[in-house]
C-alpha positions as CSV (number, residue, x, y, z in Angstrom):
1,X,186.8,219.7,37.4
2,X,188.9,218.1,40.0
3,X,190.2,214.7,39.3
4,X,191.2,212.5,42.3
5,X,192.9,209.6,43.0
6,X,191.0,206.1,43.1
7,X,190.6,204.0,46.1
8,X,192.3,201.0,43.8
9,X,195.9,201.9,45.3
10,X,194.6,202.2,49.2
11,X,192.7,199.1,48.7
12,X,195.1,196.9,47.3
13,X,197.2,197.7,50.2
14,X,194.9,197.4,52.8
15,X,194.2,194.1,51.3
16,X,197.5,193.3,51.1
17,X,197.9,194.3,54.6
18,X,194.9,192.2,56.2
19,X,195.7,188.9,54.0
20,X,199.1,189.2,55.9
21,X,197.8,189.4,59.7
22,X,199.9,187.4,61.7
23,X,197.1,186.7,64.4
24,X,195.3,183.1,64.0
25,X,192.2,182.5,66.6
26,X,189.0,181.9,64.0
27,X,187.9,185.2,63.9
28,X,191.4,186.6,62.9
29,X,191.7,183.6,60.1
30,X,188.3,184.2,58.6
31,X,189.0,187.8,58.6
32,X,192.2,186.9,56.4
33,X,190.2,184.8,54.4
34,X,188.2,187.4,53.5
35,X,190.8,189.6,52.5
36,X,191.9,187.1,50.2
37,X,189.0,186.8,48.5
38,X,189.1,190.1,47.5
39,X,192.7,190.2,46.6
40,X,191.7,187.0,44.7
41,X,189.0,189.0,43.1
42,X,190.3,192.1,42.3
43,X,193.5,190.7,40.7
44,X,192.2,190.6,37.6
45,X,192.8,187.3,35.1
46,X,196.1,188.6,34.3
47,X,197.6,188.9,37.5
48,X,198.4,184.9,38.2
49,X,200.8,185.9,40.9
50,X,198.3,187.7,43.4
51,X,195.4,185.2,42.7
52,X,198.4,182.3,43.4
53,X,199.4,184.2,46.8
54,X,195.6,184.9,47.5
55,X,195.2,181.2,47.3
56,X,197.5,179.8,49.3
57,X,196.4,182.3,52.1
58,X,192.4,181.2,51.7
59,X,193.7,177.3,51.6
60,X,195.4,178.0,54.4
61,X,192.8,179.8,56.9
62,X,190.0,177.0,55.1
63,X,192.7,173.8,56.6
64,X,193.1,176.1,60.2
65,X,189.4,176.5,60.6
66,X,188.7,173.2,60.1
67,X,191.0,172.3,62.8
68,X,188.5,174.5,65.2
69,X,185.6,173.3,63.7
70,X,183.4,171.2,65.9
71,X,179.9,170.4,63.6
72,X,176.6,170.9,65.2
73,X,178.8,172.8,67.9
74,X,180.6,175.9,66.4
75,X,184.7,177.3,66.1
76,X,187.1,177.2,68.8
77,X,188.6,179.9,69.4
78,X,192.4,178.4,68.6
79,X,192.6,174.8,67.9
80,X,192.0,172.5,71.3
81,X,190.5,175.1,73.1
82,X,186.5,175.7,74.1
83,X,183.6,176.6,71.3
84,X,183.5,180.4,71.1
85,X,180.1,181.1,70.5
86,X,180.5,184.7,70.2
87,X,183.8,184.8,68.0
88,X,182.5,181.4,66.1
89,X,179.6,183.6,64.6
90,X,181.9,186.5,63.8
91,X,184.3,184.2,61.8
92,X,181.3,182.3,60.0
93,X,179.9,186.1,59.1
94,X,183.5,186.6,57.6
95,X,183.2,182.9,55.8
96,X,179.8,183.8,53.8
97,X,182.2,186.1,51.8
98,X,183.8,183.2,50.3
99,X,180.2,182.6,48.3
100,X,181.6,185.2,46.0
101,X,183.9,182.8,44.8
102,X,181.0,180.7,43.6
103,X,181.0,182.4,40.3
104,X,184.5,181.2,39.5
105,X,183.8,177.9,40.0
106,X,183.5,175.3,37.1
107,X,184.5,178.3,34.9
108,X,188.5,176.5,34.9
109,X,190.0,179.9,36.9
110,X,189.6,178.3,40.0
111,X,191.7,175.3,40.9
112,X,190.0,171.8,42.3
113,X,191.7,172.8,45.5
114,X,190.4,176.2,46.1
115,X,186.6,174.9,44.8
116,X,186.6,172.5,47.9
117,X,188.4,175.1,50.1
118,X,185.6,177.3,49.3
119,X,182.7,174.7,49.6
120,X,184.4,173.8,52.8
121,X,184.2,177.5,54.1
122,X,180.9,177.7,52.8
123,X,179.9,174.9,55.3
124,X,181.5,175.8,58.2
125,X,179.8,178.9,57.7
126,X,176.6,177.2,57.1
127,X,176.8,175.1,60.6
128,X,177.8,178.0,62.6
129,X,175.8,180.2,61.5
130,X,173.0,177.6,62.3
131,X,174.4,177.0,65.9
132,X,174.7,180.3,67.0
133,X,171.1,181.0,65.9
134,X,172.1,183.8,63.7
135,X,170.6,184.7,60.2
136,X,172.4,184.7,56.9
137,X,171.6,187.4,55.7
138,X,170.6,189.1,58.8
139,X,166.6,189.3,58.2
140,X,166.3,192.6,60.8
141,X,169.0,195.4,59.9
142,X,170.0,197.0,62.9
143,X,174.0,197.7,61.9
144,X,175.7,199.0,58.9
145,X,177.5,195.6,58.8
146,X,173.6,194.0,58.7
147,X,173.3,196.3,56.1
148,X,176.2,195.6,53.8
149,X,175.3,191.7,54.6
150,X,172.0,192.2,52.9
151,X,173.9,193.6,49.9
152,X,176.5,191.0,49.8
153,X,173.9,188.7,49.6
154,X,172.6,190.2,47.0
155,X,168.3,190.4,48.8
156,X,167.4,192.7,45.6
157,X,164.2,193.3,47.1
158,X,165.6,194.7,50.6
159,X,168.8,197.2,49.1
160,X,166.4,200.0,49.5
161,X,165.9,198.9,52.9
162,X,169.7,198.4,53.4
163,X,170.6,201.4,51.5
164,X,168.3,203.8,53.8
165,X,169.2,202.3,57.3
166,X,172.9,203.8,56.3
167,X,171.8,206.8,55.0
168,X,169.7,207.5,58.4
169,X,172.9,206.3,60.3
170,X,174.6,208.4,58.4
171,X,172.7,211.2,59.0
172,X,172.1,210.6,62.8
173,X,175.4,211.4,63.7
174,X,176.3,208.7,65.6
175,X,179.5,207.9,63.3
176,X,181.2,210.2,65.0
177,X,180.1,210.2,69.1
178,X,180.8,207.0,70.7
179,X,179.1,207.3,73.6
180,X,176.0,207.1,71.4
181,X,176.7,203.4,70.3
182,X,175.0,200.8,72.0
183,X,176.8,198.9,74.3
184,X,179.1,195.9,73.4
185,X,180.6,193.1,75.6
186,X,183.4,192.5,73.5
187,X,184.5,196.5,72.6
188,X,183.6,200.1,73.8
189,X,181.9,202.3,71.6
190,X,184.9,203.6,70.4
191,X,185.7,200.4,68.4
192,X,182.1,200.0,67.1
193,X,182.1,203.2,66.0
194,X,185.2,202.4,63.8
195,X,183.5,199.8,62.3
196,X,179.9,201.4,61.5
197,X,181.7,204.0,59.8
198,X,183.7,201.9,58.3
């Protein structure tokens, strides 16, 4: 028997890593958001220090994206400039995450500030989502990232359905040959193949 090392270290600093991006259009802060909210997560009750820092970092990105938000219209990309309808979605995909907060909520772990920093999220996410005409959760899974959305949203009765769309990717080869992944107008195969396998 082989015992080797947990994913616990890696994580924590990739988490760590991504919850300090410097970049700030709405994609970039909702991706930090979400990154907080696992470093918020997996900090465990005892660890006060990284659930304060992962705080401040999802108030934060909550107060910028509001200042991008236009309801009924979607994100700017950076504050003052035009809607972004394609990076608007991808930053409301990131904000769903916050809903695993929920569960913290009323249970006195979560401070009145972070409660309507996550309701806040929540309904930016709501109203984008909505504008761009997208699907929370996705109800076709045609990505691994559809796929973990159906997970994160916790659709018990489509994990199978999830669970074997990865496994056929998986399987497929396409992982690992980016001239096999469908075309994007925002990144090259070699990017999206980063993220499937991701």
């Amino acid at each position: 028997i082989l015992i080797l090392p947990g994913l616990s270290t890696t994580f924590d600093v990739v988490v760590e890593a991504t919850s300090d991006y410097s970049h700030a259009c709405c994609e970039q802060t909702a991706a930090k958001v979400l990154a907080a909210c696992a470093m918020y997560l997996f900090a465990g009750d005892d660890d006060s220090r990284t659930r304060s820092k992962a705080e401040s970092i999802i108030l934060a990105g909550i107060k910028r994206e509001l200042s991008m938000w236009e309801k009924g219209k979607g994100l700017q990309a950076y504050p003052g400039q035009q809607i972004s309808p394609h990076w608007g979605a991808a930053a409301a995909r990131h904000l769903w995450h916050l809903s695993s907060l929920k569960s913290f909520a009323g249970s006195g772990k979560m401070s009145s500030d972070l409660t309507k920093a996550v309701n806040q999220g929540l309904e930016i996410a709501k109203d984008v989502t909505a504008v761009s005409k997208a699907e929370w959760p996705p109800s076709k899974i045609v990505s691994c990232e559809d796929a973990y959305m159906v997970v994160r949203a916790g659709v018990a009765e489509r994990l199978d359905e999830a669970l074997s769309f990865v496994r056929a990717f998986v399987e497929s080869g396409k992982f690992d040959k980016p001239e096999k992944m469908p075309t994007n107008p925002y990144y090259g195969g070699a990017v999206l193949q980063r993220q499937q396998a991701a």
